[in-house]
C-alpha positions in Angstrom: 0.0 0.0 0.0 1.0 3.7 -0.5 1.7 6.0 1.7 0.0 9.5 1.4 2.1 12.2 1.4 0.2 15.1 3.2 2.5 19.1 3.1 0.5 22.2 4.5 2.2 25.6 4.4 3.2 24.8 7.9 5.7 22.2 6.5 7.1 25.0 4.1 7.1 27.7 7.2 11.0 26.5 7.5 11.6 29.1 4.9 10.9 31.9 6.9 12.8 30.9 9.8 15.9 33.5 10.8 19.5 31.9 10.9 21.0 29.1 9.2 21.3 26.3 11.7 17.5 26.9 13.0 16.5 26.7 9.3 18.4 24.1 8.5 17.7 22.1 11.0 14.0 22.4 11.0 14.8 21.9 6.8 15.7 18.8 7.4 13.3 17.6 10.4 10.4 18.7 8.9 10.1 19.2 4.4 12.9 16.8 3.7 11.5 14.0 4.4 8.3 15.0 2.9 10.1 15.7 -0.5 11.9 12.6 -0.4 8.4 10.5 0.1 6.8 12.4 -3.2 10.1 12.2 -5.1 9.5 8.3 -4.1 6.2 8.3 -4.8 6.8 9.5 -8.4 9.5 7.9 -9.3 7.8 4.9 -11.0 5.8 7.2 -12.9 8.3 9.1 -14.2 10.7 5.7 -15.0 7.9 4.4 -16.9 7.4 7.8 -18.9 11.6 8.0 -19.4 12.0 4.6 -20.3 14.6 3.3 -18.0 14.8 3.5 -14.3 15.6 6.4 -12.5 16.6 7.7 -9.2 15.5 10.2 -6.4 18.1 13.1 -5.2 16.5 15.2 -3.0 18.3 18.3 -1.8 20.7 18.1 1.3 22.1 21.7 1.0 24.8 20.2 2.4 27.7 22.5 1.0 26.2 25.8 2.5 27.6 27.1 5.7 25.9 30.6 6.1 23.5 31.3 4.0 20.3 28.9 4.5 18.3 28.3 1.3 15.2 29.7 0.1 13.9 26.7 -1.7 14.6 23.5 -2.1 14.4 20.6 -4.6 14.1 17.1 -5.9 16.0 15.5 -9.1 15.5 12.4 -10.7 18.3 10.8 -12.6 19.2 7.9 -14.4 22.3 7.1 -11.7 22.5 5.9 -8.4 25.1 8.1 -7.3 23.9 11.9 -8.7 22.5 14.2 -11.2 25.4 16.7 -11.8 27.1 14.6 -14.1 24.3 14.3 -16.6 
């Protein structure tokens, strides 16, 4: 069975939240995991519409060190180990 995947604009309230390590934190408590379960929940959709299977990357910001980000993202790519490359 699927899980639903439920966001409000509470989950998205991390955005407005002052100073990096508060935001990030909260960033990665809070939406992360929600964009990780709808990246997951597509990703069979989307393999079947590329043609070959394809994997989730969902946004760690993890190269930033002061300024926290104002959006975030998920990627789908046909390797395991990143997007950048393709």
């Amino acid at each position: 069975m699927t899980k639903t995947v439920t966001l409000s604009k509470k989950d998205f309230d991390v955005f407005a939240i002052d100073g990096f390590g508060p935001r990030m934190e909260a960033f990665k408590a809070v939406l992360r995991p929600h964009l990780v379960a709808v990246a997951e929940r597509l990703v069979p959709a989307v393999s079947e519409v590329a043609g070959h299977p394809l994997y989730v990357h969902v946004a760690k910001h993890a190269r930033r060190t002061v300024n926290p980000p104002s959006e975030s993202w998920a990627a789908f790519a046909s390797e395991p180990r990143g997007y950048k490359k393709l």
